[in-house]
N, C-alpha and C positions, 0 to 999 in steps of 0.2 A: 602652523600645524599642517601633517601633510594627511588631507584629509583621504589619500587613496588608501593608508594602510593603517590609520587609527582606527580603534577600535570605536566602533557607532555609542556605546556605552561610554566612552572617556568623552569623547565629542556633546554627547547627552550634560553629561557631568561638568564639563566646560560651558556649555552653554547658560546651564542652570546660576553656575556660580558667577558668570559675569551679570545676569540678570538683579540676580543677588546686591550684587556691588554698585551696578548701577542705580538701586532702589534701598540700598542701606540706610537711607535716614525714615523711610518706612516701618523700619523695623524698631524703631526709637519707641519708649515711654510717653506718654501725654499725650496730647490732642493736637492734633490736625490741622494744617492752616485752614482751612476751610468751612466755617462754620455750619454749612447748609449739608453739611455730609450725613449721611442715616445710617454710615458704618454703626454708631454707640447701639441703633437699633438691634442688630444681630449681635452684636456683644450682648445687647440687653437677652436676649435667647438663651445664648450660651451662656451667661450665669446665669438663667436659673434653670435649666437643665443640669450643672452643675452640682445646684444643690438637689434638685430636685427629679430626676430622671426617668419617672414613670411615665411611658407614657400615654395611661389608658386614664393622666393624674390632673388636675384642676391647675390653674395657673389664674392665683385672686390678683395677681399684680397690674393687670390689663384690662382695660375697656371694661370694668365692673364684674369680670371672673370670664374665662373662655376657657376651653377643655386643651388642654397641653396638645394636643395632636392636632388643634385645628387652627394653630400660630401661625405656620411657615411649614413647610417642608423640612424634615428632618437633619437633611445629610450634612453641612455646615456645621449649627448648630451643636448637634452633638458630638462633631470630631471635634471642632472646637471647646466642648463641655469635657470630654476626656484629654485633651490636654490641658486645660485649668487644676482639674486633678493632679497629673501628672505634675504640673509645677505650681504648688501650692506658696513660693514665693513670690510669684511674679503676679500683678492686679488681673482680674479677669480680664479687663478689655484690653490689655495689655497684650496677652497670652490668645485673645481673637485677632486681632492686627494681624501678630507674627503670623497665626494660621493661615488667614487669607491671602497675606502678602506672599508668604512662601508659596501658595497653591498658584498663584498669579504669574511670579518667578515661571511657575513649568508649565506656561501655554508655551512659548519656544519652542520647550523642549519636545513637545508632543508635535509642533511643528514639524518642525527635524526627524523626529519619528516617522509622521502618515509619509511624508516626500521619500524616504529614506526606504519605508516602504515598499511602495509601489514604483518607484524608482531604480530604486539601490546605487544611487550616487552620490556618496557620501559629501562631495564637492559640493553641487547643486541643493540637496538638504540646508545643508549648513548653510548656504548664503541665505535659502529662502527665512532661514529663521535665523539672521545678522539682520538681516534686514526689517524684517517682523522686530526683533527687540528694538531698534535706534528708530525705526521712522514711524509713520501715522500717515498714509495720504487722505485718510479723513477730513483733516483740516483743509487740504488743498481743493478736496471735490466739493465739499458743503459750505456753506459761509457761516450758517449758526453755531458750527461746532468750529470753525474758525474763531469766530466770537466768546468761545466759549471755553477758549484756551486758559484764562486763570494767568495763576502766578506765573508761573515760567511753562517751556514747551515739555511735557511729558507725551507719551502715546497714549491714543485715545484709553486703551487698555484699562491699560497706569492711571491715566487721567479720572474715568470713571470710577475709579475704584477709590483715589483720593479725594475727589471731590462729591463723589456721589456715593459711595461707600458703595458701589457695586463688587461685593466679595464673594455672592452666590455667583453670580453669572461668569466671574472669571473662573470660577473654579468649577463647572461646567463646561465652561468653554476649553480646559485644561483637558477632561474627560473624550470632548470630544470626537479627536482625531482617532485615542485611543479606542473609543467605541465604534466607529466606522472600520479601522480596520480588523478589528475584531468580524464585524458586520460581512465585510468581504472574503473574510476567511471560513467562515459559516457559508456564504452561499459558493463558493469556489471548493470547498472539501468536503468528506463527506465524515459521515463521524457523528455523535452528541456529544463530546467534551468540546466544541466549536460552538455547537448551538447553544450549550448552556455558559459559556464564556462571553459569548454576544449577549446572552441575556443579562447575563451579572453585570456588563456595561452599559447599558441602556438601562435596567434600572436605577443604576448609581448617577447618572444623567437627571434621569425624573427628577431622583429624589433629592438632589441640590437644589436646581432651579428651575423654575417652566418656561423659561424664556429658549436657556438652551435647551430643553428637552423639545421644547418645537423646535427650534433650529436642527437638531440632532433629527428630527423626523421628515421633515425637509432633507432632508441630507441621504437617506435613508430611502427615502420614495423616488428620489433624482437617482441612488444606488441601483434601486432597480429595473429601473427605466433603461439605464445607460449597462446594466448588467446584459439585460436582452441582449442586445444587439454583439455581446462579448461570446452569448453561448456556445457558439460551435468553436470557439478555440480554447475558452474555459472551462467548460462546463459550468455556468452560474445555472444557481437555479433561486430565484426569487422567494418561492415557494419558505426554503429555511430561514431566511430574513424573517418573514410573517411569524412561523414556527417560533426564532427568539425573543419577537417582537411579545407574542401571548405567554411563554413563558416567562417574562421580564415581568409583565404587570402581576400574576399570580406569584412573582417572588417578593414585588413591592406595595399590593396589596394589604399588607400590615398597616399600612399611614395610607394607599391611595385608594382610602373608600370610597363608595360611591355616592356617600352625605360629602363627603372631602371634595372630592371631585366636581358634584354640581355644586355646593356651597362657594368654593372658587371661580367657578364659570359663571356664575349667576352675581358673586359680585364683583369680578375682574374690571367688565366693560366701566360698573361706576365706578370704579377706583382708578382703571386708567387713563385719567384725565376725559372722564366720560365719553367715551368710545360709542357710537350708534351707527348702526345697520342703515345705509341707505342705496340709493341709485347709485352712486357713485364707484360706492363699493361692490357693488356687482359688477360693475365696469372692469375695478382694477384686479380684482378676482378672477374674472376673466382673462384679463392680460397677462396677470401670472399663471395661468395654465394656457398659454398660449405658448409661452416662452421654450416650453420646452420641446414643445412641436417644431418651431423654427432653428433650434439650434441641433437638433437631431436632423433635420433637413442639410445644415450645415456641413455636420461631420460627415454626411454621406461621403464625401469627398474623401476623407481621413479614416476606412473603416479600425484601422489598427489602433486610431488614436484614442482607445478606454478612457484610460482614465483620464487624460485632458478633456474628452467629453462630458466625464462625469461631475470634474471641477469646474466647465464652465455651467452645467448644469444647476449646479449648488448655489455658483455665487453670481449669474442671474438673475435667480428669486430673492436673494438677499439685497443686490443692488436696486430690485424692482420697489420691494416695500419702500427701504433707509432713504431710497433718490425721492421717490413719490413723496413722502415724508419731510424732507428737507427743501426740496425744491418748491412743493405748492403745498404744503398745509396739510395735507389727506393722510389718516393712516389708513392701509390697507387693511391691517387687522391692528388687536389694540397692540400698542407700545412698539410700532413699527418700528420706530428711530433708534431700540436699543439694540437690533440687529448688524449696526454698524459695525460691530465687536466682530460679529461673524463674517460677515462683508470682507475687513480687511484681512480677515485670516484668510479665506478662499482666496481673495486678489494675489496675495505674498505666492502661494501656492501656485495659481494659473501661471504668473509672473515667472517663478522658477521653474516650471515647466516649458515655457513657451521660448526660456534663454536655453535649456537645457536642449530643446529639438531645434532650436537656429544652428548652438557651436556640433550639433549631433547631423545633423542632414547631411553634410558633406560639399555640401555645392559653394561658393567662392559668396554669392550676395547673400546668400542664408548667415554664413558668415559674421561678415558685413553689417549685416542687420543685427545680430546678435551683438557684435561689439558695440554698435552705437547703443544698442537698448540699456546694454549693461551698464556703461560710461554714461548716461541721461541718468538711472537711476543711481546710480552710487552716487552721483554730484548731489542730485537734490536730496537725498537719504544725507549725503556728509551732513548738509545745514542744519537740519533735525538734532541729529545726533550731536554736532557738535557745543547747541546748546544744553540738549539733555544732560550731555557729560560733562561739563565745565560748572553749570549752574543746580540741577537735579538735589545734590546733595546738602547744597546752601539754603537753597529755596522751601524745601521741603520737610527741615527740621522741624519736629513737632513744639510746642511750648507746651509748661508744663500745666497739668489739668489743673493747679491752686490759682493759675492767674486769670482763670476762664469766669465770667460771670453767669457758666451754668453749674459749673460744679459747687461755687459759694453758694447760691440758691438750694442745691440739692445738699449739701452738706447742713446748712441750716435746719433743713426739712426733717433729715435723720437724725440730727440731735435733739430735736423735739419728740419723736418716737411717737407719730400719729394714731392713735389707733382707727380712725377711720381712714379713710383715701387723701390723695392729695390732687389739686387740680395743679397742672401745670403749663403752661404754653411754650408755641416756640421752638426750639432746641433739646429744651431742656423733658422736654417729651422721651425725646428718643434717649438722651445720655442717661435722666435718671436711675433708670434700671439695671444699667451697664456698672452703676456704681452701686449703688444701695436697693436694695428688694426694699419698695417701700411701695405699696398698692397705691395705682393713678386711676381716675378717671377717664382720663384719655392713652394712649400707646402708643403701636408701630406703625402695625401693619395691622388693614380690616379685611383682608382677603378672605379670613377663615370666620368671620363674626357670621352669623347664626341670630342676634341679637344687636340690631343696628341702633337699636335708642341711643347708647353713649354718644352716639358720632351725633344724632341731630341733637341732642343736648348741647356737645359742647361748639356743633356750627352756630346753635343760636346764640352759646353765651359769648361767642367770639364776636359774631357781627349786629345780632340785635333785631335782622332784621324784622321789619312788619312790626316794631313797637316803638313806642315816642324815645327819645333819649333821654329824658328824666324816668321813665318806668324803666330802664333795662338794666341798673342798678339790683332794683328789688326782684324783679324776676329771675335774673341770673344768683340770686344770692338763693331763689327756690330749688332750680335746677340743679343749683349745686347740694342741697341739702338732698335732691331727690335720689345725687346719686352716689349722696354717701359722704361726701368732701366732708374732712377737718381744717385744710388748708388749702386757700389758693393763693398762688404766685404771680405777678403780673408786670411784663416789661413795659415802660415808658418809653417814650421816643426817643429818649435821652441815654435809654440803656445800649450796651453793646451787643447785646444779644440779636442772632441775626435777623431771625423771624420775630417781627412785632406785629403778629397775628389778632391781636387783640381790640375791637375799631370801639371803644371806649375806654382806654386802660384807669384813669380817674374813676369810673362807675362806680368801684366802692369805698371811696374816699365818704364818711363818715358814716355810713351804712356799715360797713364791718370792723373789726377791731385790728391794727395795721403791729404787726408783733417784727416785723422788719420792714428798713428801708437803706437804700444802699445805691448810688449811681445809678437812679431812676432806674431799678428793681425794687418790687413790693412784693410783701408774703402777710395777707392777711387771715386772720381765725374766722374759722363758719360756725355757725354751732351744731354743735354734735350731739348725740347723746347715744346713738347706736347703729347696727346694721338693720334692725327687725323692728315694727312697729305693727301696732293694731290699726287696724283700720278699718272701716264698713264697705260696702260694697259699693255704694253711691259715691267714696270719696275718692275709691281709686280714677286716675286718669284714662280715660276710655281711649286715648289716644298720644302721642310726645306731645304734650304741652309746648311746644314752640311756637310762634311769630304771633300769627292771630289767636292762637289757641292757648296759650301764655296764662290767659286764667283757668285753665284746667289743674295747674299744679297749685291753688292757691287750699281746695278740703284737704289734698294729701297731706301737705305740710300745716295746718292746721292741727291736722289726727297728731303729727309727730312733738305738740306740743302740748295736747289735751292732758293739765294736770291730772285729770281723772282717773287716765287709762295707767294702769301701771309701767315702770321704766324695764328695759331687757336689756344686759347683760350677752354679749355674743361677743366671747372667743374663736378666734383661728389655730387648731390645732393641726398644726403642720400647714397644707397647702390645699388638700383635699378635703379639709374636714372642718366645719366650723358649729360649734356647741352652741344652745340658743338657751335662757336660763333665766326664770322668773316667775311669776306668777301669771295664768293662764285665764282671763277673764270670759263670760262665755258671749255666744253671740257675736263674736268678732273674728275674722280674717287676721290671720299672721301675715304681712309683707315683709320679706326679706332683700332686702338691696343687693341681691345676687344674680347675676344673668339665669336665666333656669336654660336647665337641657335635660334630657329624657337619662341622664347617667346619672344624675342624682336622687338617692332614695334618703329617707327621712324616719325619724323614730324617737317617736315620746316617751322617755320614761321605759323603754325598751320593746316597745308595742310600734309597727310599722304604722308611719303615719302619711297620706297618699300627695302628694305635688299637684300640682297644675301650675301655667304658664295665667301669669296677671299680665292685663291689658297690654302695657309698655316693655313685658319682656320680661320683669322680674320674679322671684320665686312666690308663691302665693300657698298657703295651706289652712288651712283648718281644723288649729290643734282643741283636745279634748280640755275642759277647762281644769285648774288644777290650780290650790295656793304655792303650790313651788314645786316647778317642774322642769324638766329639762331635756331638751331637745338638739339628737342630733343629727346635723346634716354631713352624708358621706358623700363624696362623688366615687362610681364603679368606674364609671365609662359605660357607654351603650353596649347591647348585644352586639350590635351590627362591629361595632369597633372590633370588639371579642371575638367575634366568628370570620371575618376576615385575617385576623391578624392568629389565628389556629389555622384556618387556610393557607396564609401563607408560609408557617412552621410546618406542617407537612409538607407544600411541596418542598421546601430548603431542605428536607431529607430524603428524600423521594429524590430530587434533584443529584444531592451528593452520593444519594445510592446507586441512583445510574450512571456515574462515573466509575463505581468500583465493579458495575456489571460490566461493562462496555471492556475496561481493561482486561477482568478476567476471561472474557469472550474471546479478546485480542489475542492473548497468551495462550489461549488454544487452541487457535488457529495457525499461530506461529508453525514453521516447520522445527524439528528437532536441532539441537547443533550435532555435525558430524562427528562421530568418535576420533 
């Protein structure tokens, strides 16, 4: 292709479709070579957003009920929940695969873009994003993630996404470029149809992934740093950055409340791989706001040199965390190491920069230096690539989901049609939901819980620890009643499943009733009899009955067998609504085995009846006593949900209205045409 007179749109389109080609067995039916992957996770989202798409609306299928807005971040999810719709033939995880993988396809191409950009060399573009699709120097700078190659060589990209199911972060990291250049054209022109197009980019960023949404702010704060020093031949001004930055969050506002926001922040660190504040980290905090002092020292030398400043700017601080991270242990901040994503993309970028002003200088060794650079990279980029492309496609054929021993497990589960929860370990965590809306005990993702009981619940029923290993049989058999379970599932060391999380899977070998068994996989019956039980106030557990506290669940579960107290009767009507239905004894506390939060109101018999949060998290009332009565639980959603997400519907029209003021302003300003 002669890339001085293609058009940057056919070059785009090319690039996409070899991406494409290169990742076709991606695009296949069934599952995954890789069993440790948490892709079924966000399948599991996007079906049920599918079904389910409200989203001020309750989600019973996780961690014991959590409010739909406070799963995950929106943007994914629901694009992929509107194509499930769209193609009502194809399985839902199916139809999220294709999503992500396609959205993955056009990081290149946005590659190709920013260089193309700010460049305008269609040559130099194009190889920085040949080279970004076939190679990965990831592997060559780190050893763990050498190590951590897999089946055959993919780019880290590719790789994270197959093995780790990272489909937010590539699809953000797609966003990216797109949003920076946006970002520079905001602070380079002058105008509001700039500023609110910056906005609409950085919030579509947020609202995919947090990972790249810091990386994009990183990017963003390096933008303005390195803008200064551009002002008197650009005119930047920082200033509008800011300006789209506060209009971006008042447009995404609707999902990033400020329950949203610290609820993530507060349990980010425990979830990422428990992240803690220390010395060390002030240390390397420091180093990275050092970096960019020393490298603006640098380009003193280069004042013309913008944007190469601004790109070694970016991918400095990226190399500072992913190196610090891979080399000694330390994350900078949490989940340091998945910044590698962004690392290689700024590197491809510097890289094509840096060949682009060697063959552009003029001088005979700049030259020189430029063909060697080129010729060292294309050689070791061929090796990559040459197995990417030979093998890629062989290697990474999915099989299909019937010969999985998670989907047998799950498939068993729904033809039973539980009407309480299911416990499940493993794998079989993430995929269930991806296939069958069958309410679990456990989930995906805890970033948005609000209500952590499930997670120490099922830490204790997994490991046991703090109790003899003859008791953790009968305890775990409480836990599980505590949180609802009809059926737990349980690999053996014998199964193939890949996660054998379970450090007693025998424990309820003659204690429960064993209703499957199958290539050391087990699915045995808990007893059940409802979601709602009476209970006294001395029998609730004042605390998670876990390790030494273990006999705290022994009155609860007691009450839930008390022939005395009458049986209930609780239907799930739809998703947000579940009926409570029987006979009302007085003097007794209603426990419902539902997460409680402040969006759920309640009503006896059509008369508001008031909530409160019980000890452990769950819903608690005190209903009026009654021979047959019935009670029902709505979830609204909070105020706070509501008034934010009306806040951000104003400005989205206020926003799109000063676009049509701006133009008619423009249009009057015009001078006439000459007769």
């Amino acid at each position: 292709m002669n890339t001085r007179r293609a058009n940057p749109l056919v070059i785009s389109a090319g690039i996409f479709l070899l991406n494409v080609a290169l990742n076709a067995a991606l695009f296949l039916p069934g599952e995954g070579k890789y069993r440790d992957s948490i892709e079924a996770g966000y399948a599991s989202m996007a079906h049920f957003i599918s079904q389910y798409p409200d989203p001020f609306g309750w989600n019973p299928f996780q961690y014991c009920g959590l409010p739909t807005h406070m799963w995950y971040l929106p943007g994914l999810p629901y694009l992929a929940a509107a194509a499930i719709n769209l193609l009502p033939a194809l399985k839902p995880e199916h139809v999220y695969r294709l999503t992500a993988t396609a959205l993955a396809c056009m990081v290149p191409v946005t590659v190709f873009l920013i260089s193309f950009y700010f460049t305008r060399s269609r040559k130099w573009s194009a190889l920085a994003a040949l080279l970004y699709t076939f190679s990965s120097p990831a592997y060559g700078l780190y050893g763990i993630i050498d190590a951590d190659r897999g089946i055959t060589y993919l780019p880290w990209r590719i790789q994270v996404l197959t093995k780790y199911g990272e489909g937010p972060h590539n699809a953000g990291l797609m966003l990216i470029p797109l949003a920076l250049i946006a970002c520079w054209r905001c602070a380079v022109r002058r105008g509001y149809a700039s500023i609110l197009l910056a906005a609409v980019l950085l919030a579509a960023v947020t609202l995919i992934n947090w990972v790249a949404a810091m990386a994009l702010g990183w990017c963003c704060l390096m933008m303005m740093i390195a803008g200064v020093r551009s002002a008197p031949r650009t005119g930047f001004l920082a200033r509008r950055i800011l300006a789209a930055a506060a209009l971006a969050y008042l447009l995404a506002c609707f999902w990033l409340t400020p329950r949203f926001i610290q609820t993530t922040l507060l349990n980010w660190p425990m979830d990422a791989f428990n992240y803690k504040v220390g010395y060390s980290q002030y240390g390397l905090w420091a180093g990275l706001l050092a970096l960019p002092a020393l490298i603006l020292l640098l380009f003193r030398r280069w004042p013309d040199k913008d944007y190469l400043c601004w790109l070694a700017l970016c991918l400095a601080g990226f190399a500072w965390v992913v190196s610090v991270r891979y080399w000694f242990g330390i994350d900078t901040i949490p989940e340091s190491r998945r910044y590698a994503l962004e690392l290689e993309l700024f590197l491809f970028l510097v890289a094509a920069e840096l060949l682009r002003t060697c063959f552009s200088h003029g001088g005979k060794r700049w030259r020189e230096a430029g063909i060697f650079a080129l010729a060292w990279i294309s050689a070791w980029a061929s090796l990559q690539a040459a197995t990417y492309v030979a093998r890629g496609w062989v290697m990474m054929r999915p099989v299909p989901k019937q010969e999985t021993v998670e989907y047998e497990v799950a498939e068993f589960l729904n033809s039973r049609q539980p009407r309480g929860r299911v416990f499940v370990s493993g794998g079989t965590r993430f995929r269930l939901n991806s296939w069958f809306l069958i309410p679990q005990v456990g989930g995906t993702f805890e970033s948005g819980l609000r209500n952590r009981t499930p997670l120490y619940l099922i830490y204790h029923l997994r490991t046991g620890l703090g109790r003899p290993v003859d008791a953790r049989g009968d305890d775990a058999v409480r836990l599980l009643r505590m949180a609802g379970a009809e059926y737990v599932a349980i690999h053996g060391p014998g199964s193939k499943e890949h996660w054998k999380d379970i450090a007693n899977p025998d424990m309820f070998e003659g204690v429960l009733e064993r209703v499957y068994a199958r290539d050391d996989n087990f699915i045995y019956k808990v007893p059940y009899h409802s979601l709602a039980y009476f209970v006294r106030q001395d029998e609730l557990a004042p605390r998670e009955p876990v390790g030494y506290d273990a006999h705290l669940s022994i009155p609860y579960v007691k009450a839930m067998d008390d022939p005395a107290r009458p049986r209930l009767l609780t239907t799930w009507q739809g998703a947000s609504r579940v009926e409570v239905a029987g006979e009302i004894p007085p003097d007794l506390l209603l426990s419902v085995l539902v997460s409680y939060d402040g969006g759920w109101r309640a009503f006896q018999d059509g008369q508001p009846l008031p909530l409160e949060r019980g000890p452990i998290g769950y819903i608690l009332m005190r209903p009026r006593p009654s021979t047959n009565s019935r009670i029902q639980l709505q979830y609204v959603g909070t105020w706070e949900h509501r008034a934010f997400a009306s806040l951000s519907a104003g400005v989205w029209i206020l926003a799109l209205a000063g676009l049509l003021v701006e133009r008619k302003w423009k249009s009057r300003k015009r001078p006439p045409l000459a007769a």
